[in-house]
NUPA-27996 format. One record per residue (C-alpha): x, y, z. Coordinates in pm, 1 decimal. Layout:
<rec x="X" y="Y" z="Z"/>
...
REM end
This chain:
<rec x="-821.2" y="-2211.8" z="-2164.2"/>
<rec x="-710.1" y="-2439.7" z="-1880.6"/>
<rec x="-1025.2" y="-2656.4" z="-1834.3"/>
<rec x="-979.1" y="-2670.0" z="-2209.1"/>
<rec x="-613.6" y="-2782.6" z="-2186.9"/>
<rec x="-739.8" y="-3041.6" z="-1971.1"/>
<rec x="-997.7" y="-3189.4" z="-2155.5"/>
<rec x="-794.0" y="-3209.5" z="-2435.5"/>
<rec x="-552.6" y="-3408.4" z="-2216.6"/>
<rec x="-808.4" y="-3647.5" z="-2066.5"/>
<rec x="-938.7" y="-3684.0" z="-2483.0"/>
<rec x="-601.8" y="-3767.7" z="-2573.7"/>
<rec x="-521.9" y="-4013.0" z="-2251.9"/>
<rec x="-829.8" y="-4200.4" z="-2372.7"/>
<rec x="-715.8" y="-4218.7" z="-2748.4"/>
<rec x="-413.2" y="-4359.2" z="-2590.3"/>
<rec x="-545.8" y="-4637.0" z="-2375.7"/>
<rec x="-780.0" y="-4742.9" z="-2662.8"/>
<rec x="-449.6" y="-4774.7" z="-2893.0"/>
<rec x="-253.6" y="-4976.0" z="-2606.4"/>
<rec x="-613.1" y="-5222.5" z="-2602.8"/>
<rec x="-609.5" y="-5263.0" z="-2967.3"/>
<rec x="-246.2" y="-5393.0" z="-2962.1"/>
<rec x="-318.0" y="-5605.9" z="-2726.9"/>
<rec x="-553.1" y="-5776.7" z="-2924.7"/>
<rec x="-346.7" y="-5748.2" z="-3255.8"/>
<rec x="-69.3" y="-5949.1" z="-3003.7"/>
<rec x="-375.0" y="-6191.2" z="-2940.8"/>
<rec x="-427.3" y="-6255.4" z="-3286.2"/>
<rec x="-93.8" y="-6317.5" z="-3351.6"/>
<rec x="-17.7" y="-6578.3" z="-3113.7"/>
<rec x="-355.1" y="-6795.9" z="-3215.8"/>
<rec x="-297.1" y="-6762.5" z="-3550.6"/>
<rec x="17.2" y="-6996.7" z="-3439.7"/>
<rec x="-149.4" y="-7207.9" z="-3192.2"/>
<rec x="-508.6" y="-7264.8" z="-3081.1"/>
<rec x="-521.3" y="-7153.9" z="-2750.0"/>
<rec x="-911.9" y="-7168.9" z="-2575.9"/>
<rec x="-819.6" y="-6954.3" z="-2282.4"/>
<rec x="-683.5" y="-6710.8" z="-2520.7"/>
<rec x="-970.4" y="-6713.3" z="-2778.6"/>
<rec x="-1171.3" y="-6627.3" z="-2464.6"/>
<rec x="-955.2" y="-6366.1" z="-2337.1"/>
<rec x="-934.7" y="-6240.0" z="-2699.5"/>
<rec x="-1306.2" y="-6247.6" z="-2764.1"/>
<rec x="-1345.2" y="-6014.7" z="-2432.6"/>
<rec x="-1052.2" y="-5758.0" z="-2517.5"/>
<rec x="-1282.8" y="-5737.2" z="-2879.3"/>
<rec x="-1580.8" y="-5655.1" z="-2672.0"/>
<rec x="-1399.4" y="-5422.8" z="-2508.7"/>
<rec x="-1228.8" y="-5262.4" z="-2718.6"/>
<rec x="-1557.5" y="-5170.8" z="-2939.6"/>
<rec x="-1745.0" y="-5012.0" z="-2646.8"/>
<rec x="-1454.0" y="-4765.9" z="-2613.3"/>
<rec x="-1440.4" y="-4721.1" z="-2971.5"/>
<rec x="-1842.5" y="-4672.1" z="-2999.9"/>
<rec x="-1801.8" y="-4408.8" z="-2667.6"/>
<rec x="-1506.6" y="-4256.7" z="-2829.5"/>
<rec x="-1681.5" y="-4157.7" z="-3185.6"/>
<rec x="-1999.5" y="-4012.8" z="-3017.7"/>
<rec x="-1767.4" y="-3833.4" z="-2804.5"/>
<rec x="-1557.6" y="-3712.5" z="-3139.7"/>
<rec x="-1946.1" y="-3555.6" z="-3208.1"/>
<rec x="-1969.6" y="-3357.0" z="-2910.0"/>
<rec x="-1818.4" y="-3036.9" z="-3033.3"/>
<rec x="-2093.9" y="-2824.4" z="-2881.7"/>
<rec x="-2028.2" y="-2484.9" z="-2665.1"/>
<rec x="-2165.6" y="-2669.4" z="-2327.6"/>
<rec x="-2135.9" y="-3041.4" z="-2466.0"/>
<rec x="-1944.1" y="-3116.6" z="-2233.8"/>
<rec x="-2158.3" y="-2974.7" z="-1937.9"/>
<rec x="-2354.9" y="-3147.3" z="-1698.1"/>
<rec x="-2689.8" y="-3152.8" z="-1724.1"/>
<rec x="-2988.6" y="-2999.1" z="-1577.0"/>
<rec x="-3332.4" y="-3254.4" z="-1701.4"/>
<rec x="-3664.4" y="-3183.2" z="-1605.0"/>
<rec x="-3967.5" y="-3390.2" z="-1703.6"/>
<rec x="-4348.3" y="-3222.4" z="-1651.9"/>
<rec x="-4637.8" y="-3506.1" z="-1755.4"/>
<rec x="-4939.9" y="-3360.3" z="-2036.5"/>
<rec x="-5234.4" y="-3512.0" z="-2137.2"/>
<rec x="-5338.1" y="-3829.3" z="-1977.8"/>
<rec x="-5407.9" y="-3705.1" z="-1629.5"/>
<rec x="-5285.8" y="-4016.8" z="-1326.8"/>
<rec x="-5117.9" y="-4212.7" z="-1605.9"/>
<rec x="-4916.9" y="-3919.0" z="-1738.0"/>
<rec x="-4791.9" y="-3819.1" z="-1382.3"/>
<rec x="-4703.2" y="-4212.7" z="-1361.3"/>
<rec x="-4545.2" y="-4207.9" z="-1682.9"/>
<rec x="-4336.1" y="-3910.1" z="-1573.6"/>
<rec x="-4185.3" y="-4075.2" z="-1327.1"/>
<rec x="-4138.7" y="-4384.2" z="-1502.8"/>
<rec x="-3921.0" y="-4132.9" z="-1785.5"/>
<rec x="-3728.6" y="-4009.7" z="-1435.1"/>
<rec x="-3648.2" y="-4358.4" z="-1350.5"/>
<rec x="-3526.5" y="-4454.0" z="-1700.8"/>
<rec x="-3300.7" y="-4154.4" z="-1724.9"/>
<rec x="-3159.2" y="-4195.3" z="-1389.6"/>
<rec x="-3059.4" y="-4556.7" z="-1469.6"/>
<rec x="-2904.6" y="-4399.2" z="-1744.3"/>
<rec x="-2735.5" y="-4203.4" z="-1617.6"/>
<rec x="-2586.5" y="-4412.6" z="-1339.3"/>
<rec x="-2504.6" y="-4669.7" z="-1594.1"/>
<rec x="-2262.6" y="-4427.8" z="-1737.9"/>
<rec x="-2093.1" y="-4345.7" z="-1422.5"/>
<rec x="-2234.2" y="-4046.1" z="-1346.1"/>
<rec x="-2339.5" y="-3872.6" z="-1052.0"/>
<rec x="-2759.3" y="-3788.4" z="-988.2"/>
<rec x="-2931.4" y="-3540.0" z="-791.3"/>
<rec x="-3324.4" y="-3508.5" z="-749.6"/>
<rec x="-3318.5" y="-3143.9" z="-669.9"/>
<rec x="-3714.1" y="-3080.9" z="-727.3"/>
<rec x="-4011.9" y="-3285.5" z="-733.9"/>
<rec x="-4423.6" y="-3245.3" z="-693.5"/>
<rec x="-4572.1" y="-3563.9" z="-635.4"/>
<rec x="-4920.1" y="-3649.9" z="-825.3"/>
<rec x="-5219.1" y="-3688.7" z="-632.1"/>
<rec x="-5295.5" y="-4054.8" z="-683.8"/>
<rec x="-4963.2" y="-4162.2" z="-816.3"/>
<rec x="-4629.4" y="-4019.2" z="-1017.4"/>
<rec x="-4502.3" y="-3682.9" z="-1051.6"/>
<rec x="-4677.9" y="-3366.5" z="-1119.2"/>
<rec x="-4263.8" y="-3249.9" z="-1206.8"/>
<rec x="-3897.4" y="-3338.7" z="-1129.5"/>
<rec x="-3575.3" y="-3150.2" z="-1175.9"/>
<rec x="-3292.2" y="-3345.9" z="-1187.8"/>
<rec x="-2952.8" y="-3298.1" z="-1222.6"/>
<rec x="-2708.2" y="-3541.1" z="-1373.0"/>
<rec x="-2305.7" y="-3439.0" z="-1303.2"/>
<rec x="-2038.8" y="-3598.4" z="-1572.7"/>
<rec x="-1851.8" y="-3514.7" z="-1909.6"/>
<rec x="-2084.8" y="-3456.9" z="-2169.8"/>
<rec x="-2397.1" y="-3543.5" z="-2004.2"/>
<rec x="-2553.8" y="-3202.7" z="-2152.7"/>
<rec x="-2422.1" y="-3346.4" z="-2491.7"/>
<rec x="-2586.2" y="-3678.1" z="-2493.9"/>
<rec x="-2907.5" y="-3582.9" z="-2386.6"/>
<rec x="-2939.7" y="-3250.9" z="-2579.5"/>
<rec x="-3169.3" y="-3435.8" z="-2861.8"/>
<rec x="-3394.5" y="-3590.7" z="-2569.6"/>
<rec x="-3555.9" y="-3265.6" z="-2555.9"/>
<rec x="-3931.5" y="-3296.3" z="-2655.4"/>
<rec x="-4261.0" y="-3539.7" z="-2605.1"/>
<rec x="-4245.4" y="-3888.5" z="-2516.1"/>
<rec x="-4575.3" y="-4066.0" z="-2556.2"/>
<rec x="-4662.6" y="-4440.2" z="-2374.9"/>
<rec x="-4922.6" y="-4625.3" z="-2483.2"/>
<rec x="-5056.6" y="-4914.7" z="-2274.0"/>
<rec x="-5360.6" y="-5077.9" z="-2065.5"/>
<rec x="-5365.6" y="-4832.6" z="-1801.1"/>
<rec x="-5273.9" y="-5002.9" z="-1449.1"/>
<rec x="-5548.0" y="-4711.0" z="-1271.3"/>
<rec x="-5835.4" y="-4821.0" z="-1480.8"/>
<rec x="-6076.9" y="-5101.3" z="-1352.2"/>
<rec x="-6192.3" y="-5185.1" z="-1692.1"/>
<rec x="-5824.6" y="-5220.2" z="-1808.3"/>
<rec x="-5905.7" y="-5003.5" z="-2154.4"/>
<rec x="-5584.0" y="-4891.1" z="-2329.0"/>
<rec x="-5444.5" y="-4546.4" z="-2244.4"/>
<rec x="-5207.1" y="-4289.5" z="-2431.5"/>
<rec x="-5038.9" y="-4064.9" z="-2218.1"/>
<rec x="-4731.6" y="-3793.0" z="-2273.0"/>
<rec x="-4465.1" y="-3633.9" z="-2107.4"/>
<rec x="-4226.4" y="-3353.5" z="-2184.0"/>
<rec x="-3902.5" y="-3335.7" z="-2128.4"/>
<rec x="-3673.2" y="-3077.2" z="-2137.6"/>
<rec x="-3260.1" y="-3035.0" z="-2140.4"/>
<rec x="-3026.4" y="-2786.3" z="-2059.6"/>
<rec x="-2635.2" y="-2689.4" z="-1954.7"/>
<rec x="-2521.3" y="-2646.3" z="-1618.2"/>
<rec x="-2360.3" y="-2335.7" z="-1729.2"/>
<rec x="-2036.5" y="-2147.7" z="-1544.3"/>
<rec x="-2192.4" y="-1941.3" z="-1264.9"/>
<rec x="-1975.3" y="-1610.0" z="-1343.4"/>
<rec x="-2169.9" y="-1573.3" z="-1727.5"/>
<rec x="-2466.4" y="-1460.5" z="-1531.5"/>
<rec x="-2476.8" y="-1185.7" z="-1344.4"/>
<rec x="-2866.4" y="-1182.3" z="-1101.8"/>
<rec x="-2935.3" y="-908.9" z="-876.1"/>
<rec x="-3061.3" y="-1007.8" z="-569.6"/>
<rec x="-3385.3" y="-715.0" z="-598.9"/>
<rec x="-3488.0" y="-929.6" z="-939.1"/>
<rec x="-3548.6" y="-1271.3" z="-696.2"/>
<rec x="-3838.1" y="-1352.9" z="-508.4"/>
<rec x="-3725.2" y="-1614.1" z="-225.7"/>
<rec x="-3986.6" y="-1846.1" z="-56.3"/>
<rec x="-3937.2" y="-2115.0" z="194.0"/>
<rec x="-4181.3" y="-2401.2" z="195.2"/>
<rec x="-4183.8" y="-2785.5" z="356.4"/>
<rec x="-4023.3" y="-3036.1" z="142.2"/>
<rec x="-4330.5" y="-3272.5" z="-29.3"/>
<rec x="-4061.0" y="-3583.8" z="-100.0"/>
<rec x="-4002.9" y="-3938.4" z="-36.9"/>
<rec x="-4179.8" y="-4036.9" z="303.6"/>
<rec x="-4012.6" y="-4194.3" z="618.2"/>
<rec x="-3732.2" y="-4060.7" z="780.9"/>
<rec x="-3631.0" y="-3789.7" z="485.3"/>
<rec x="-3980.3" y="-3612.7" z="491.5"/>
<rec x="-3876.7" y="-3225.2" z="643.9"/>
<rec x="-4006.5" y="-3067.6" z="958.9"/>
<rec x="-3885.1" y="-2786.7" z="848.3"/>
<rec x="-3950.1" y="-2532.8" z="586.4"/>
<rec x="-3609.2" y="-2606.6" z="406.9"/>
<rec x="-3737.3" y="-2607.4" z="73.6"/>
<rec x="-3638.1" y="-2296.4" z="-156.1"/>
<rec x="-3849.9" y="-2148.8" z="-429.7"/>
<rec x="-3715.9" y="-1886.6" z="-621.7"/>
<rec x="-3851.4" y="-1664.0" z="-889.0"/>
<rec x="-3635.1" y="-1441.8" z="-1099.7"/>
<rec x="-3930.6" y="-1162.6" z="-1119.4"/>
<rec x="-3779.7" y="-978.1" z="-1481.6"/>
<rec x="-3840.7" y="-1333.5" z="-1628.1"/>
<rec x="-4092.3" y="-1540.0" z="-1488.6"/>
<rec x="-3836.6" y="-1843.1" z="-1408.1"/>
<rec x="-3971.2" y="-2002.0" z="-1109.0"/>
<rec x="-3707.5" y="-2285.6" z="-940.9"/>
<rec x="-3750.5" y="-2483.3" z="-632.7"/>
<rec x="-3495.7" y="-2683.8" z="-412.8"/>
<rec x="-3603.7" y="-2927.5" z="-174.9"/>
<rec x="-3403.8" y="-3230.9" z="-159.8"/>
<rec x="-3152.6" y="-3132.2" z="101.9"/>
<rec x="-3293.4" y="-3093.9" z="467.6"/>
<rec x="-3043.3" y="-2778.2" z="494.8"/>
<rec x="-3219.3" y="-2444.8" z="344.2"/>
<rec x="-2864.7" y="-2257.4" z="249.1"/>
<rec x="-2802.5" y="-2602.4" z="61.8"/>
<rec x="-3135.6" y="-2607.9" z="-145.1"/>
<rec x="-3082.1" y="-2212.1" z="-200.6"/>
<rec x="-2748.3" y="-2268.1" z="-328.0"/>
<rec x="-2865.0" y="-2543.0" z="-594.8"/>
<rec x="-3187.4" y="-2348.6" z="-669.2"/>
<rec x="-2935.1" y="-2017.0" z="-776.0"/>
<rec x="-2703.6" y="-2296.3" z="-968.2"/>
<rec x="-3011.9" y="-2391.9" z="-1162.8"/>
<rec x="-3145.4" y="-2067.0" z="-1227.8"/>
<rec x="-2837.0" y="-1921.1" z="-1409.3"/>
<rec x="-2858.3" y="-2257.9" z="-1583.9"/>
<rec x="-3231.3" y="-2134.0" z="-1698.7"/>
<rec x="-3165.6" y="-1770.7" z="-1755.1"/>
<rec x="-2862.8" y="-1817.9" z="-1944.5"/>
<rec x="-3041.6" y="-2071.0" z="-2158.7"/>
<rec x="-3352.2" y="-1842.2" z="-2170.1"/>
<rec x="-3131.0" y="-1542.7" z="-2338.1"/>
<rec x="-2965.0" y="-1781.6" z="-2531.1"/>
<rec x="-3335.8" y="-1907.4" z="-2709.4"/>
<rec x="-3426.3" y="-1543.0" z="-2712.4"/>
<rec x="-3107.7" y="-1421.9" z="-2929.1"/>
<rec x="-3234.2" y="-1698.4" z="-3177.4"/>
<rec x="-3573.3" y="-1550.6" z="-3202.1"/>
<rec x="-3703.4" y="-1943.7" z="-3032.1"/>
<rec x="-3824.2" y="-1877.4" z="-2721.8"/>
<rec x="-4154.8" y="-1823.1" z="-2800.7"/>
<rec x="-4218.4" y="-2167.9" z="-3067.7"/>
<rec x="-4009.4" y="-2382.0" z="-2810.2"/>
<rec x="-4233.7" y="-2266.4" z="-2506.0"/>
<rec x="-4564.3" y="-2258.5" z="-2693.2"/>
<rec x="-4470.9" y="-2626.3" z="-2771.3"/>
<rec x="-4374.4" y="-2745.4" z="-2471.0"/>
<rec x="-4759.3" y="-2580.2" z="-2315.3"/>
<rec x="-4895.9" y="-2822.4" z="-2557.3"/>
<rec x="-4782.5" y="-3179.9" z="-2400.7"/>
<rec x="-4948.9" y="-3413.4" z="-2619.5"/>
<rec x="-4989.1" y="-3515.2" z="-3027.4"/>
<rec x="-4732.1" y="-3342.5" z="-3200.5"/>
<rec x="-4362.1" y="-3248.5" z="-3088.2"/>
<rec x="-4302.4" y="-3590.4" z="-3036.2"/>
<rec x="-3924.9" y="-3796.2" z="-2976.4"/>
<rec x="-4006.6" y="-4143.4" z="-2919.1"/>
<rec x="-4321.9" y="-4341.3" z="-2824.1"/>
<rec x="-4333.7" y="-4649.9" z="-2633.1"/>
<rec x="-4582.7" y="-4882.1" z="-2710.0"/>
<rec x="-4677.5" y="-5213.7" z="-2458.0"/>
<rec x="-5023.1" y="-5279.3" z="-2648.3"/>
<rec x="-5136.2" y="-5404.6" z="-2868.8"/>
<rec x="-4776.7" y="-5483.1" z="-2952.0"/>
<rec x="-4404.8" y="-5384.1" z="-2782.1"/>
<rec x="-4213.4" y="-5127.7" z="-2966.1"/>
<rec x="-4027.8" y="-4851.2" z="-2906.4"/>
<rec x="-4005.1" y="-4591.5" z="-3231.7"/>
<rec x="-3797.5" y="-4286.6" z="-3250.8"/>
<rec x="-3971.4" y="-4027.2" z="-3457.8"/>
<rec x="-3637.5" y="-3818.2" z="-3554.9"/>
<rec x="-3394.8" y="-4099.5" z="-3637.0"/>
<rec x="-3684.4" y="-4406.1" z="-3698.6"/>
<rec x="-3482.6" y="-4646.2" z="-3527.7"/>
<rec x="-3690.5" y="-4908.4" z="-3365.3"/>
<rec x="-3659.5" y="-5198.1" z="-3092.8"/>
<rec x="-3931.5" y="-5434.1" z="-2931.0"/>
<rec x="-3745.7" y="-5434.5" z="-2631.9"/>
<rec x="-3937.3" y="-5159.8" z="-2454.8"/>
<rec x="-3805.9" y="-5310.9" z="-2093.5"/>
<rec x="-3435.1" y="-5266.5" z="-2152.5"/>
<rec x="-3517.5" y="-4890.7" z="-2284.8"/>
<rec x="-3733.2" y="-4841.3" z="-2000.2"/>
<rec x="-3424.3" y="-4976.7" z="-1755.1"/>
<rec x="-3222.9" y="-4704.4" z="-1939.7"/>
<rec x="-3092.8" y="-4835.0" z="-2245.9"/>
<rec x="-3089.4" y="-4554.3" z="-2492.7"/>
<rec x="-2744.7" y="-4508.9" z="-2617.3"/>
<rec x="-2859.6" y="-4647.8" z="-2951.8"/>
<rec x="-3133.7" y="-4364.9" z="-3015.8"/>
<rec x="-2882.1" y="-4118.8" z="-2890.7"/>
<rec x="-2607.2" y="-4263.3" z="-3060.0"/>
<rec x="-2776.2" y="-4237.8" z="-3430.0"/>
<rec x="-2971.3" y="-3887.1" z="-3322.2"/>
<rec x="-2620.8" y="-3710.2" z="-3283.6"/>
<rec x="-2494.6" y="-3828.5" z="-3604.8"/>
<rec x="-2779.7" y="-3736.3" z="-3794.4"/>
<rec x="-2754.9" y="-3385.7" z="-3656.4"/>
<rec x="-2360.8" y="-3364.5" z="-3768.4"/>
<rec x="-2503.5" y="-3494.9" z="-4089.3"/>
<rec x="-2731.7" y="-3217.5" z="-4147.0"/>
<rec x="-2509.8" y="-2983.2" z="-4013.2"/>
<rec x="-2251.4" y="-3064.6" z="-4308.5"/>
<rec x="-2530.6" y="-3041.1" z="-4543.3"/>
<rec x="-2639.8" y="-2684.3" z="-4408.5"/>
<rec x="-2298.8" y="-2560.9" z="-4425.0"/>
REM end
């Protein structure tokens, strides 16, 4: 009830600054519409600007009425069909979301990664801290298809590859109870970034809750209680999301789809030849500016996603 309190308070606080903003340019208005002023204009034209990116964060926030909305996020991206360019393209979906991510303030943490043989990711776990990151990436959940001339083929032929991606709370750690004779514990070397950061140690934790299956690994802190820690956040994280899927009779259609990383199943493709599009396949919304959505700019697919979901909601109920 008291972290609810509080984010009712923060809500309201930022209702409140958004009203003081909006005066301020109703006060703008006022004094041009008595004299032509050009520094005002400008400052006027800003405090607009301004004012409609709270407004725009504010409404898709006003959508986020979701159990674990609010929640950070655990993402994790494993590449299908397409062999070296779908381990690339995973990577180049980890990128995009990090960028995100960042762009929005909040905080990122490669916890797990398998690097491909030739280039890419084989998978990634990452988790991404902040107020409603779980919310805004909740419809990301799914296949995300590239096409393009493949950089790793010498007679530059055009390539399709996929890449699924998958969402989930960071849930509170006291909902789930694990009993320390379910959990396999392994410690490996770390397999990340080169340099100075590779381990010499076996630091890396891999943990697999044996009633379930759920196998998670920790690896990007050289300290093995750390990465043990983080692996047992994640895994509550998974189990709690795996009974959740089970009480709606799901688990079996949303795992079965995710084994099958290729046609079908799909959220967006992005498309560099023979032309430059990007097309989400749930709202239709489409942009030619694949770079920008590559660099992390996909508010606007999120943006519509979320209300078309309240919209069918209303319609359902």
């Amino acid at each position: 009830m008291l972290q609810e309190l509080n984010s009712l308070r923060e809500r309201k606080k930022e209702w409140e600054k958004t009203y003081s903003l909006y005066q301020e340019v109703l006060t703008l208005k006022e004094l041009l519409d008595e004299e032509k002023d050009p520094e005002l204009e400008k400052e006027l034209r800003k405090k607009e600007s301004i004012l409609k990116e709270k407004l725009d964060t504010l409404s898709i926030q006003s959508l986020l009425q979701g159990k674990y909305d609010a929640a950070n996020a655990i993402l994790s991206i494993h590449p299908g069909a397409g062999g070296t360019d779908s381990c690339d393209w995973a990577s180049i979906l980890l990128r995009m979301y990090i960028n995100w991510a960042e762009a929005k303030g909040y905080k990122t943490r490669l916890v797990d990664w398998v690097p491909g043989e030739e280039a890419g990711i084989k998978s990634a776990t990452l988790l991404i801290e902040g107020k409603f990151a779980y919310g805004y990436l909740k419809e990301e959940v799914g296949i995300h298809r590239l096409v393009r001339i493949s950089p790793f083929d010498a007679s530059h032929r055009r390539h399709t590859s996929f890449a699924a991606v998958d969402v989930i709370p960071e849930t509170e750690e006291e909902e789930i109870e694990i009993r320390e004779e379910d959990l396999k514990i392994e410690t490996f070397r770390a397999s990340g970034p080169g340099g100075q950061h590779v381990n010499v140690t076996d630091s890396a934790v891999r943990i697999t809750h044996i009633p379930t299956g759920i196998i998670v690994q920790c690896q990007d802190q050289r300290s093995q209680h750390k990465n043990k820690a983080m692996a047992l956040r994640i895994l509550k994280s998974r189990l709690y999301n795996f009974k959740e899927m089970e009480k709606r009779k799901e688990i079996k259609k949303r795992y079965e789809e995710k084994a099958r990383i290729e046609w079908g199943n799909q959220v967006r493709s992005y498309v560099f030849h023979p032309y430059k599009l990007v097309k989400d396949h749930r709202t239709g919304l489409e942009t030619s500016n694949v770079e920008a959505v590559l660099n992390g700019e996909i508010d606007q697919f999120i943006s519509l996603s979320l209300k078309q979901q309240l919209k069918s909601v209303s319609r359902e109920e």
